[in-house]
C-alpha positions as CSV (number, residue, x, y, z in Angstrom):
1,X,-8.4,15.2,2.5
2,X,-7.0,18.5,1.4
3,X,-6.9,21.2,3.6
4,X,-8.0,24.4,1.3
5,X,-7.0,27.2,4.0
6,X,-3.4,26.3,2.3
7,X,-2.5,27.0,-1.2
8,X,-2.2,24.1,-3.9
9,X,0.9,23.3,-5.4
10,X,1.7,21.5,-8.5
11,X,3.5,18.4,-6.1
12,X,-0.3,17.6,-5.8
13,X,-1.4,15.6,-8.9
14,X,-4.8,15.4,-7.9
15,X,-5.4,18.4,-5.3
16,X,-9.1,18.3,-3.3
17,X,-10.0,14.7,-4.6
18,X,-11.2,12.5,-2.4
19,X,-12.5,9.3,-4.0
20,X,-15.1,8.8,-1.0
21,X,-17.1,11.5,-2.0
22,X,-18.3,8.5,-4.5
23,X,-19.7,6.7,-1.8
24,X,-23.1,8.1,-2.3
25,X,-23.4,9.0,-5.6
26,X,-23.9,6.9,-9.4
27,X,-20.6,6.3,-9.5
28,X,-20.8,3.4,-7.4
29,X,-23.2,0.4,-6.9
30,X,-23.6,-1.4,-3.7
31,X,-21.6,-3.8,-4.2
32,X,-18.3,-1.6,-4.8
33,X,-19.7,0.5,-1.4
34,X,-20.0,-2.9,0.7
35,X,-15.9,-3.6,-0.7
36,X,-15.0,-0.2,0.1
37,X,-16.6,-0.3,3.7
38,X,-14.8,-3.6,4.5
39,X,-11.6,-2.4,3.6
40,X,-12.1,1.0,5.8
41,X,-13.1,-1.3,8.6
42,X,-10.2,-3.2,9.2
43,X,-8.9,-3.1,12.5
44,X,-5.7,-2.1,13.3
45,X,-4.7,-5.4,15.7
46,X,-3.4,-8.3,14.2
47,X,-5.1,-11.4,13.6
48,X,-2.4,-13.3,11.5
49,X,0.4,-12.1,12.5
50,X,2.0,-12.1,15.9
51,X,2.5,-8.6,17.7
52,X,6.1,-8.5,17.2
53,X,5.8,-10.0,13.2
54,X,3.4,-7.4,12.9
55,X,5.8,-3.9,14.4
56,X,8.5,-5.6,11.4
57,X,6.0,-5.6,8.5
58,X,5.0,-1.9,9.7
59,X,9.3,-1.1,9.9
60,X,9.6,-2.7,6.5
61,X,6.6,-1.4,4.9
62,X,7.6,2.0,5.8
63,X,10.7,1.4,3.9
64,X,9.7,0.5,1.0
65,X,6.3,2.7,0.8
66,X,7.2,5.9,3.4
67,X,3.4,7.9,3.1
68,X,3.3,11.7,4.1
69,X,2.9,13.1,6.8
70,X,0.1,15.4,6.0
71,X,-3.0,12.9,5.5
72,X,-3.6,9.8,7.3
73,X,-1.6,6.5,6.2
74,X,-2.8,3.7,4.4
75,X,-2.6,0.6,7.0
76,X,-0.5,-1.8,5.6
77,X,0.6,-3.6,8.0
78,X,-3.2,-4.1,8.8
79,X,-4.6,-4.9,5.5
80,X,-1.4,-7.7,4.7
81,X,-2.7,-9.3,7.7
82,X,-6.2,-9.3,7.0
83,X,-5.1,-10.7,3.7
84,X,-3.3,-13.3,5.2
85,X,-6.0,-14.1,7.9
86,X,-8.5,-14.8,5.1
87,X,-5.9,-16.9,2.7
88,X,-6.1,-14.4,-0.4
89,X,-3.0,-15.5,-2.5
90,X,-1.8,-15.9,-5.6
91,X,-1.8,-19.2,-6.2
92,X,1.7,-20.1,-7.7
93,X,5.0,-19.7,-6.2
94,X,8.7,-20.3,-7.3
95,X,10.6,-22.8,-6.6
96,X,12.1,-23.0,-2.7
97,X,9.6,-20.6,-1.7
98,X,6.9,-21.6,0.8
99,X,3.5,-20.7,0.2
100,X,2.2,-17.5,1.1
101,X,1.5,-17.4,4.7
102,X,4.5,-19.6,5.8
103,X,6.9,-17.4,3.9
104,X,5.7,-14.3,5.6
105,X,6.3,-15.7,8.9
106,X,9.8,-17.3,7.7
107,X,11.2,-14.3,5.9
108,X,10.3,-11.8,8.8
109,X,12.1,-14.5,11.3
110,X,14.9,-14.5,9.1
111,X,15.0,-10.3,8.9
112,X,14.8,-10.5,12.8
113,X,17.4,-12.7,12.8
114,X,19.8,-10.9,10.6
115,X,19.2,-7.7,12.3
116,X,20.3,-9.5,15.5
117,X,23.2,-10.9,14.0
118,X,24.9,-7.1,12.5
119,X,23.1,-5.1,15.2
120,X,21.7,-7.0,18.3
121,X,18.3,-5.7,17.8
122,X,15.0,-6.4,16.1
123,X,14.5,-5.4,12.8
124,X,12.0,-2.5,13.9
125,X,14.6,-1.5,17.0
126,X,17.7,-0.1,14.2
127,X,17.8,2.7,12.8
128,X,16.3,3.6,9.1
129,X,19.7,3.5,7.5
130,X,20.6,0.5,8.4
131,X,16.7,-1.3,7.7
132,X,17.5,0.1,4.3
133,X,21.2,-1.7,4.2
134,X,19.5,-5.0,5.7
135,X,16.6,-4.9,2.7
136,X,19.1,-4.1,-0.3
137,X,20.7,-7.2,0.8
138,X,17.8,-8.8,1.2
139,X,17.0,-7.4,-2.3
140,X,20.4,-8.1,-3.8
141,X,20.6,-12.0,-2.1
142,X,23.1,-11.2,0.3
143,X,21.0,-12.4,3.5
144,X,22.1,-16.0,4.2
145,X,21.2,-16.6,7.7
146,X,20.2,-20.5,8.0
147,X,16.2,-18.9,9.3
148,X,15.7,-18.2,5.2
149,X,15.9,-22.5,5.3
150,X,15.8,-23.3,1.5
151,X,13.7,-19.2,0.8
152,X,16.3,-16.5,-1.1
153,X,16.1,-13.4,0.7
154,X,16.0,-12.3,-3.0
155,X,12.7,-14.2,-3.5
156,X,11.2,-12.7,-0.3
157,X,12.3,-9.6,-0.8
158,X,10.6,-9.6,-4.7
159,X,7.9,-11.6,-4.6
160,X,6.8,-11.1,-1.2
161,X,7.5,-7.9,0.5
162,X,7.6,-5.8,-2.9
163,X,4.6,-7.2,-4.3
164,X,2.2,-7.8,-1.6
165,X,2.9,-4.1,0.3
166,X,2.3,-2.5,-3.0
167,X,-1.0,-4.1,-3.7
168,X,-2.2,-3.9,-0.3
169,X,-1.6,0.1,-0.6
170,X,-2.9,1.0,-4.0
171,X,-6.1,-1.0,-2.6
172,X,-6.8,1.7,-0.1
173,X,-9.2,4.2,-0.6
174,X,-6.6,7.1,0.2
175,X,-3.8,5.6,-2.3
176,X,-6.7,6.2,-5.1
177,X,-7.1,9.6,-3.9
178,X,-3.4,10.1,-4.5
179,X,-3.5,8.5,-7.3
180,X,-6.8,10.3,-9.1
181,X,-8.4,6.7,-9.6
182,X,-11.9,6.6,-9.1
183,X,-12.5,2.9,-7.6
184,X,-14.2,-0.1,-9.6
185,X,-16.1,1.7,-12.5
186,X,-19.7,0.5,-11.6
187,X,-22.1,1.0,-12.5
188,X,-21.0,4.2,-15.0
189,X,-17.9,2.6,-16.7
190,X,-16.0,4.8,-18.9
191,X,-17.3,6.7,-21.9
192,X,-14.2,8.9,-23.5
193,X,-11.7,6.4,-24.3
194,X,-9.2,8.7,-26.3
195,X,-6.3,10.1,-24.6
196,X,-6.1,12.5,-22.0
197,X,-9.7,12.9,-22.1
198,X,-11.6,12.8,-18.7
199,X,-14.9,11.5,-17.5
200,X,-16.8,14.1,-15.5
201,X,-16.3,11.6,-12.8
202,X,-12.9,11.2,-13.1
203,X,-10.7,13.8,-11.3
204,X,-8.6,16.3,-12.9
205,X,-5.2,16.3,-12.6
206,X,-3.3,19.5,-12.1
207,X,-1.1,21.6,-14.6
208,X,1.4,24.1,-13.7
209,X,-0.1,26.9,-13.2
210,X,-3.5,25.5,-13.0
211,X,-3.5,23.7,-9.4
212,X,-6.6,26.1,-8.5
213,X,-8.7,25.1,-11.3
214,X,-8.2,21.5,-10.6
215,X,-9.0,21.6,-7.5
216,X,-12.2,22.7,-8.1
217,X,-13.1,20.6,-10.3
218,X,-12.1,17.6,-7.8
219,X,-13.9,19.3,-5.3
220,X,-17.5,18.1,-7.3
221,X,-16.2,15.0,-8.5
222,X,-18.9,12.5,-8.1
């Protein structure tokens, strides 16, 4: 949450929103406070994954999403694997790519593997500068090491690490906050539809100049 002994800047879109303060008031039903619960709940040790599988998805996930520093992190590492433990998935995949589950554990085999092969050291061992060479070739198809089998580091890289780390963060109750989204709209919904108009519900994003007056708006948000 927003500390408010320190002055609000305009690199804050949404400065004192926090989309918990929802938890007990009309904004939300039960049934959005249960979801919300669950995903705050999640513990931090892996289930799916294997220790070492899980410190690579928390290297690579810090990559692609880096968080600040001055709020606590989204766990993403943590809420991919709960994913994973309780077989949420798509439901399609492209061709030479395994299903869900068995590409995560191939593709983070393979990054190990590669990161053995140009630096003799795990994936979450190198530096950031070179995790960020290994995943643009990962991202480019460049990665050929005979652990991708018949997987494209390309494919992995797109449809696995992209997607699923994104969704897994902008389902966390502080990625709302950042991003001034209120959670599931139940049971008020929305009432003005036109644009740039806001709900009373909704929070206010900040103008130049105006941080202050945002912010305390967001502060009542309910």
């Amino acid at each position: 949450m927003h500390d408010r002994t320190r002055p609000v800047t305009s690199s804050e879109p949404y400065p004192d929103y926090d989309v918990l303060n929802k938890c007990s008031g009309p904004s939300w039903n039960d049934q959005t406070r249960a979801v919300v619960a669950r995903r705050l709940a999640i513990a931090s040790e892996p289930r799916f994954f294997t220790v070492p599988e899980f410190e690579t998805v928390s290297a690579i996930a810090a990559r692609i999403l880096p968080q600040p520093a001055d709020r606590p992190g989204v766990p993403v590492a943590a809420l991919l694997d709960s994913k994973l433990q309780e077989g949420t998935c798509d439901g399609y995949r492209v061709a030479g790519m395994p299903r869900d589950r068995e590409a995560w554990r191939q593709g983070l085999k393979a990054i190990d593997a590669e990161a053995q092969l140009a630096y003799q050291r795990r994936f979450n061992e190198i530096t950031e500068a070179e995790q960020d060479e290994l995943l643009r070739r990962a991202e480019a198809g460049a990665l050929t090491d005979s652990e991708w089998g018949t997987m494209r580091s390309a494919d992995f890289f797109k449809r696995r690490l992209l997607r699923d780390i994104v969704l897994v963060y902008y389902a966390h109750p502080t990625a709302w906050s950042e991003i001034g989204w209120g959670g599931p709209a139940s049971p008020r919904g929305y009432v003005r539809l036109d644009f740039n108009e806001r709900d009373p519900w909704e929070a206010a994003e900040a103008k130049p100049g105006a941080e202050d007056k945002a912010a305390r708006i967001n502060r009542h948000v309910r």
